[in-house]
N, C-alpha and C positions, 0 to 999 in steps of 0.2 A: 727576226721572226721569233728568236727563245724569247724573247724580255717580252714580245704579246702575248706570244701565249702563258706566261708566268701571268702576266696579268688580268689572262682571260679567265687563267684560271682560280687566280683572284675573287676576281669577280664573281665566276659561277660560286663558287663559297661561299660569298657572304648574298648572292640569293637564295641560298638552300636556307641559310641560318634567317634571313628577315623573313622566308615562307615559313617555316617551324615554330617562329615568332607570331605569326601572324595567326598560326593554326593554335596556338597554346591561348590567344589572346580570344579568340573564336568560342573555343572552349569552354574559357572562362564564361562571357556572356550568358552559353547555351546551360550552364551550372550556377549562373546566379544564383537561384534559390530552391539549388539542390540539395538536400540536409547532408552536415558534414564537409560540405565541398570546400576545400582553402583555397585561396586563387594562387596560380600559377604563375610566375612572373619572369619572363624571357631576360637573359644575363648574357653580354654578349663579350665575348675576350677575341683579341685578336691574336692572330698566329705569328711568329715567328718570319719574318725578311729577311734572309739569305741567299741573292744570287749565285753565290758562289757554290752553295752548299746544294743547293737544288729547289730550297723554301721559298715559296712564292707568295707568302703572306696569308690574308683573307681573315676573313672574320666565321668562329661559329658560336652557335648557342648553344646555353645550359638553362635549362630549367629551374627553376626554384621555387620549393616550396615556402608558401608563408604561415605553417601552420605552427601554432605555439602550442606549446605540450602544458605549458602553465594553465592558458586561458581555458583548455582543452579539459584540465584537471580542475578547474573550479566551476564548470560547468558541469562536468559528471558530478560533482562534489554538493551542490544546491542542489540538482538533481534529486540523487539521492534523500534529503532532504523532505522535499516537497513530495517524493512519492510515497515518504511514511505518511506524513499529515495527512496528505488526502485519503490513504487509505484506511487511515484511521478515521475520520468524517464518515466516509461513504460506508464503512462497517458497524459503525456505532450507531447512524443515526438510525438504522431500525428499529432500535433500542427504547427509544423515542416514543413510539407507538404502543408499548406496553409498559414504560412506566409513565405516566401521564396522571395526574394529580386533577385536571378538570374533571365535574361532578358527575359529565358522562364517562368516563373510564370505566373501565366494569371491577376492577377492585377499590376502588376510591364509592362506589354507587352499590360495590355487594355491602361493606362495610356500615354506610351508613343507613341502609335499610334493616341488617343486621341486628343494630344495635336500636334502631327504630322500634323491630318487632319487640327487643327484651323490653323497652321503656314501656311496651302499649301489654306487653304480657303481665308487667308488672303491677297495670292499673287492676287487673280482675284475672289473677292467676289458674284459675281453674273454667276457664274461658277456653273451648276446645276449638276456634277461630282462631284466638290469637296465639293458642300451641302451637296450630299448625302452620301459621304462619311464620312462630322462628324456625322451624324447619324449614320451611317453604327459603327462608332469607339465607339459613345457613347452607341450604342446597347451592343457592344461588353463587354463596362465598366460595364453596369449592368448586365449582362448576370455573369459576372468575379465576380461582389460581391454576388450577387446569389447563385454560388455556394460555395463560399465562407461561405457561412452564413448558406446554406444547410452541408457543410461538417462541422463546427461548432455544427451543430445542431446533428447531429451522432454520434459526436466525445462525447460529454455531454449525449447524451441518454445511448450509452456505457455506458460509465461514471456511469452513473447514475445504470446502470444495474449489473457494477462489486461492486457498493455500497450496492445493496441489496444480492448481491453474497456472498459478505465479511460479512455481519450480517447472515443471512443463516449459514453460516459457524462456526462464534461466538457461535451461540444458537447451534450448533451440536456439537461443542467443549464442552459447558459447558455442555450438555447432557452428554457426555461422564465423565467428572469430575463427574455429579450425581449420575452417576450409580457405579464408583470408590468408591465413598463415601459410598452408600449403603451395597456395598459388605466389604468394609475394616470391617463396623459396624458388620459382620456377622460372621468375622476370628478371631480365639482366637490368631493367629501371625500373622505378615506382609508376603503377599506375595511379593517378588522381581520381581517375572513378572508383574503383578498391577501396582509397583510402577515404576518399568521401562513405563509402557502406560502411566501413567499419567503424567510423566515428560516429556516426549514427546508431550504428549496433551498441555500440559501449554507452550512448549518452541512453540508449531504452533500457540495456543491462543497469545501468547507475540507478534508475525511476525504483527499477524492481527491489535492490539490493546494494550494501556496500560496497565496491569493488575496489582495489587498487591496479593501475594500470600500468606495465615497467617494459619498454621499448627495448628488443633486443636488436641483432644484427640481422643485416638483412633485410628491416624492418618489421622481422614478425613481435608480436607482442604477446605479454604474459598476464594474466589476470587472476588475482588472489581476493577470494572470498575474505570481506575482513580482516586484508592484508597479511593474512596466513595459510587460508584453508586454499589448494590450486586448486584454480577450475579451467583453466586451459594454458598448459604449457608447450608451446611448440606445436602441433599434432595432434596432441593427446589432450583429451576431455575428460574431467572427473564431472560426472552426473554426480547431484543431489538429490538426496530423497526424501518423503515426509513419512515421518513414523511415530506410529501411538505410542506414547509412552507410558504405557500400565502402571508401571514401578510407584507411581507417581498416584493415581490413582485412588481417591480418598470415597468420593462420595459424586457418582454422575460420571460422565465422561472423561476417558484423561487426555493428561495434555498431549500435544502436538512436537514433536522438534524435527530440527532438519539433518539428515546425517549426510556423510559423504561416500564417495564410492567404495571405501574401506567399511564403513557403518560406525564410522567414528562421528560424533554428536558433534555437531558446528553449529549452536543456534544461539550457543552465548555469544558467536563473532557476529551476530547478525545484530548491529545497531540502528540500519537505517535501511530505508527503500521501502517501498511495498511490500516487499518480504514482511520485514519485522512488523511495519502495522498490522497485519496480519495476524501474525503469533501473538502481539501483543493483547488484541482484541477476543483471538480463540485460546489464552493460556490465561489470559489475568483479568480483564474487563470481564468478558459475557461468566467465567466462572465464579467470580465476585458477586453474584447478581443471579445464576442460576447453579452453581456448584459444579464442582469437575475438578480436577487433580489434587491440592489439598483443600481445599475451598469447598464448604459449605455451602455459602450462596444465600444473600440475603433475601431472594424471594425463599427460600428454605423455610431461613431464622423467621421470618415473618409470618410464614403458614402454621410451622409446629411453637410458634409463641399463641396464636391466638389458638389452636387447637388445644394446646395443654392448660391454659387460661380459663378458659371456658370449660373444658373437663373437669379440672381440680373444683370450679366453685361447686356446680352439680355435683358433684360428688360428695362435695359437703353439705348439701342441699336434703331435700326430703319430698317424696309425691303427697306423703298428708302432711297434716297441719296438727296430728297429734299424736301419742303414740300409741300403737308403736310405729315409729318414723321408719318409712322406706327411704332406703338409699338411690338418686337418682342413677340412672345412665350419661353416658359420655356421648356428648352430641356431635361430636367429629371422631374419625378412625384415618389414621396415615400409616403405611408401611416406616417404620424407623431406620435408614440405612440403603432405603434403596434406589438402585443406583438411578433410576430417573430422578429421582429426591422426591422430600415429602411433600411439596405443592403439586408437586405431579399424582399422587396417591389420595392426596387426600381429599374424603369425602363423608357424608351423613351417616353415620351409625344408622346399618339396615335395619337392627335389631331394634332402635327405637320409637314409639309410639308415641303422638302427641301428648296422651294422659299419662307420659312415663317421664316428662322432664321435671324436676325437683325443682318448685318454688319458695319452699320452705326453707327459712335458717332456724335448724333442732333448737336455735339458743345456747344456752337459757337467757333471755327471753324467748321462746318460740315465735321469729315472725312467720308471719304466711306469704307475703312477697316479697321477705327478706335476701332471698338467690337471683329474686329475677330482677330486683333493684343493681345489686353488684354486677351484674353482667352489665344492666343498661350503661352501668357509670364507669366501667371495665376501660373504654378510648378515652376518657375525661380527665381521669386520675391526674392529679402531681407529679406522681408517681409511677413510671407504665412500667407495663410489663416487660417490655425489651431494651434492657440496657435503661432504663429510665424512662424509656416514652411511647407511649402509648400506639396502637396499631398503623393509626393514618399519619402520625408524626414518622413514624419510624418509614412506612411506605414513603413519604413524602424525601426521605435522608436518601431513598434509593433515585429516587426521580432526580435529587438536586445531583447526585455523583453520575447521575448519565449524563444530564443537563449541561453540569461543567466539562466534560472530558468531550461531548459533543463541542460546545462551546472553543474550549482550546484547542481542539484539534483545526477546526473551523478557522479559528485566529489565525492560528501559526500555517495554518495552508496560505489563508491569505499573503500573510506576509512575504512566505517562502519564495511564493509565487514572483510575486517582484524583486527578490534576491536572482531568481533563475533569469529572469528579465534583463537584470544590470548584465550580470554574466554574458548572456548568448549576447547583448551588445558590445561587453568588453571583446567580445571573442569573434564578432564580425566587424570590430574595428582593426584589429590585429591579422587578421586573416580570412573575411571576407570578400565577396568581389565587389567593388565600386563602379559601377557602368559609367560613372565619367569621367573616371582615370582609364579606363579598359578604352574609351570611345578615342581620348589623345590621342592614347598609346598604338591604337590601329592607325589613325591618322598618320603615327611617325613613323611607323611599318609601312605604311605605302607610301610614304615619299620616300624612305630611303629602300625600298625594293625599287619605285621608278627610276631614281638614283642611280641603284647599280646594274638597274637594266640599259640604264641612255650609257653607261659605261662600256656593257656588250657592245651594244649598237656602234659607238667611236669606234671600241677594237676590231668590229667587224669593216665598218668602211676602212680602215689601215690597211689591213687584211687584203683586202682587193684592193684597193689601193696599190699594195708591194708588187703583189700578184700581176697585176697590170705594167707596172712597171717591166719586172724579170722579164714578161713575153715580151 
């Protein structure tokens, strides 16, 4: 009767291990295409045979995880990647809409009615139509960088809004890594649900931001901002923050960085993710372009070149045609310095009256549409006035640098895109589920649970069997 029941209980063993089998294989199915999920894969050892000792054999199962920390790491690693690009595309390209070189543009169309009105002031300078018309044109011009410098200023306030979006987000991420950590500390085995969240949590954390990921005991994990700065060790979460940095601060808004829960500056470890497209976008693009930390900002240069352009010639100019020569006014006025910048300021001298723009060049020779000629020919030149070229050249060098950095950004998403692609395939070949190895592998958990259930059954009729016998 020992040596049945050693056997029986045998038996009972290795159907607890083919049912635990059967439930991990179950599992898996139900987590096919759960993010993060590695499939689980039923390992089965047998026990020790010793009659003598008391061992009655049997079989159990162990678990095993198939998840590669490798494939795990070059997927957070594209990741990271592809969430700078895009978030450089999707930030940049509003950019688009205000520098725009077609005819209807409103600084490409203030410009060339501008310089329309000086060419038609020029045929008959003392013509109080076509005075009022360069005013009328030059209204127009500041009115065009205005808004210009207004939609700038939105576009960065955005900006600036999806930066603290993006750290909000970071500190909720790494929350959720804390409380993984907590809980793994708590489990005498891994959960695969858990570890499917938290692989998911670190590949969204990866989109946002650099991260490196380092596997301690227990399973809890560590994760270091830019493979230096911690933002979750064990338990504990260092929050990041987003702060103005004045210091910096030239001409417009300053820049942006991130600090950490000491207020120590961590924005030069931030190379990649959503994060950095970000900063990149609100500290070096949009202030290239509208001014802010030391950066002037080429819509700037481009309002106070044609505003100083056009002043300097009037001012060498004359309202008569003989003497004694009055000295014209200055047909644009901008604050110099301030901190919206000067296409944000700049506008039509109130002070001036049609019959006050100076057509005259004093000479000698004295012309009399001698000022309103140079202005006309002011975008034409050889020679322009900004850096070598002229108003619409020079606006046109701003359009082609959004143009390309749209452009590349754009590319390089592309591409990323399908790098992340190889990846999550590397990393569901390695450690994803396969429903037609899963469906086998059930199939060979139920013959060999019916198995060692027809084995019960034998032991059982022995059983009575004996039992029959003795009475």
């Amino acid at each position: 009767m020992g040596s049945l029941f050693s056997a029986l209980d045998s038996a009972s063993s290795a159907l607890e291990a083919f049912q635990r089998a059967v439930d991990v294989t179950q599992n898996n199915v139900a987590n096919a295409n759960s993010p993060g999920y590695a499939t689980q894969v039923p390992i089965f050892q047998a026990e020790s045979f010793q009659s003598s000792n008391g061992l009655s054999g049997g079989v159990v199962e162990q678990t095993q995880d198939t998840r590669n920390q490798f494939a795990d790491t070059a997927v957070q690693q594209q990741l990271s990647l592809q969430g700078l690009y895009q978030q450089l595309q999707s930030s940049l390209t509003p950019l688009q809409n205000v520098f725009d070189v077609s005819s209807t543009s409103a600084i490409p169309s203030a410009f060339n009615q501008l310089f329309s009105s000086f060419s038609e002031w020029s045929t008959d300078p003392s013509n109080a139509v076509y005075q009022s018309a360069v005013i009328n044109a030059a209204q127009q011009t500041a009115t065009a960088f205005q808004q210009a410098a207004s939609q700038l200023s939105s576009i960065r306030a955005s900006t600036v809004q999806d930066l603290q979006s993006t750290v909000a987000q970071i500190n909720q991420d790494a929350a959720q890594i804390q409380a993984y950590n907590a809980q793994v500390g708590q489990q005498p085995t891994p959960d695969p649900g858990a570890q499917a969240q938290l692989e998911s949590t670190l590949e969204n954390l990866s989109g946002l931001a650099n991260v490196q990921v380092l596997s301690g005991n227990g399973g809890e994990v560590t994760v270091l901002l830019g493979g230096q700065t911690p933002l979750v060790i064990g338990t504990q979460v260092d929050a990041l923050q987003v702060k103005n940095d004045a210091t910096n601060a030239l001409n417009g808004p300053p820049n942006q960085s991130i600090v950490d829960s000491n207020g120590n500056d961590v924005t030069s470890q931030i190379t990649s993710g959503g994060l950095s497209g970000l900063l990149t976008a609100v500290n070096d693009v949009i202030p290239s372009l509208a001014g802010g930390g030391q950066q002037v900002g080429g819509l700037n240069t481009l309002a106070r070149g044609l505003a100083d352009a056009v002043n300097n010639l009037l001012a060498q100019g004359s309202t008569t045609t003989t003497p004694p020569y009055q000295t014209g006014l200055p047909l644009f006025t901008y604050t110099a310095g301030a901190p919206a910048g000067v296409a944000a300021s700049i506008n039509v001298n109130p002070a001036l009256t049609p019959s006050q723009l100076a057509a005259t060049n004093p000479g000698p020779p004295p012309v009399s549409n001698g000022i309103a000629l140079q202005l006309s020919q002011l975008d034409s030149g050889s020679s322009g006035p900004i850096n070598g070229m002229g108003f619409t050249q020079y606006f046109g060098t701003l359009v082609s640098q959004v143009g390309n950095a749209v452009s590349n950004a754009s590319t390089s998403a592309t591409a990323q895109t399908q790098l992340v692609s190889q990846a999550k395939s590397l990393q569901q070949q390695l450690s994803g589920v396969n429903l037609d190895e899963e469906a086998v592998r059930l199939v060979q958990l139920q013959s060999s649970y019916q198995a060692a259930s027809k084995v019960v059954t034998v032991i059982d009729e022995l059983t009575q069997s004996l039992i029959s016998m003795v009475q």
